[in-house]
N, C-alpha and C positions, 0 to 999 in steps of 0.2 A: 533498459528492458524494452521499451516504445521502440527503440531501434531494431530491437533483434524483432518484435510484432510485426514489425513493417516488413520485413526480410520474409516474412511469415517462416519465422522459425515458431515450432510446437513440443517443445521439452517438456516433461513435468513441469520446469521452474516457470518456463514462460507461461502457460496454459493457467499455472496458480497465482501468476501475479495477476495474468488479466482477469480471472476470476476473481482474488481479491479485489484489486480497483473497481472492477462493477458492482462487486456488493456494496465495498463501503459508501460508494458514490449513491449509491442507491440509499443508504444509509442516512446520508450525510445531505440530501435533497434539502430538510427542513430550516437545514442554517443558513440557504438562500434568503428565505424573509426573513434573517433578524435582522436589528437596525445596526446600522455602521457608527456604532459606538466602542466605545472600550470594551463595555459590558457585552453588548451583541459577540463582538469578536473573540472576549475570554469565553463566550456560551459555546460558538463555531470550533472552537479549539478543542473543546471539552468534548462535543458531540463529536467530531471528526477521531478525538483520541479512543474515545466507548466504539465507534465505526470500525476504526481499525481492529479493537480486541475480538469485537464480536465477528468482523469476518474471519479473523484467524480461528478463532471457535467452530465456526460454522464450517470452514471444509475442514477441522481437524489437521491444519498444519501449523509450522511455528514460523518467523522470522527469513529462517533460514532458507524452506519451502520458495521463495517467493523471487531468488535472484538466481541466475546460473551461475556458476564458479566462471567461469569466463569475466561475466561483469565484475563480479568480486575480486577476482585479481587485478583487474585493469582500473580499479578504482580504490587502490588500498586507503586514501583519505577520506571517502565515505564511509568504506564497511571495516568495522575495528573490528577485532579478536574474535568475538564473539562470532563473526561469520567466518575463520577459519579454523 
């Protein structure tokens, strides 16, 4: 999807990955200071997993929303069933 941005392709699918990414990122800022422990890193995990729910929330899209069918075919070992 970074590839196709760079291309400045602007799909729905592209347009709501990059908006996902910049929310969760945005999101996800606070787990820069935790310490690089086991525990810091299962917190970073946690928070990045709440990140992602809540930007899929936030623009009201799901999963699916957020890759072009082009990607999704070209990478059947990433995207299982669920994204066709």
């Amino acid at each position: 999807m970074l590839e196709r941005l760079m291309k400045g392709e602007t799909t729905k699918y592209d347009l709501e990955f990059l908006f996902h990414e910049t929310i969760e990122a945005e999101m996800c800022e606070a787990a820069r200071n935790l310490p690089d422990t086991p525990e810091g890193r299962n917190e970073a995990l946690r928070m990045q997993a709440e990140a992602h729910r809540n930007a899929l929330e936030r623009r009201n899209v799901t999963e699916r929303d957020l890759f072009h069918p082009d990607v999704i075919r070209s990478n059947p070992d990433i995207f299982g069933p669920f994204f066709r």
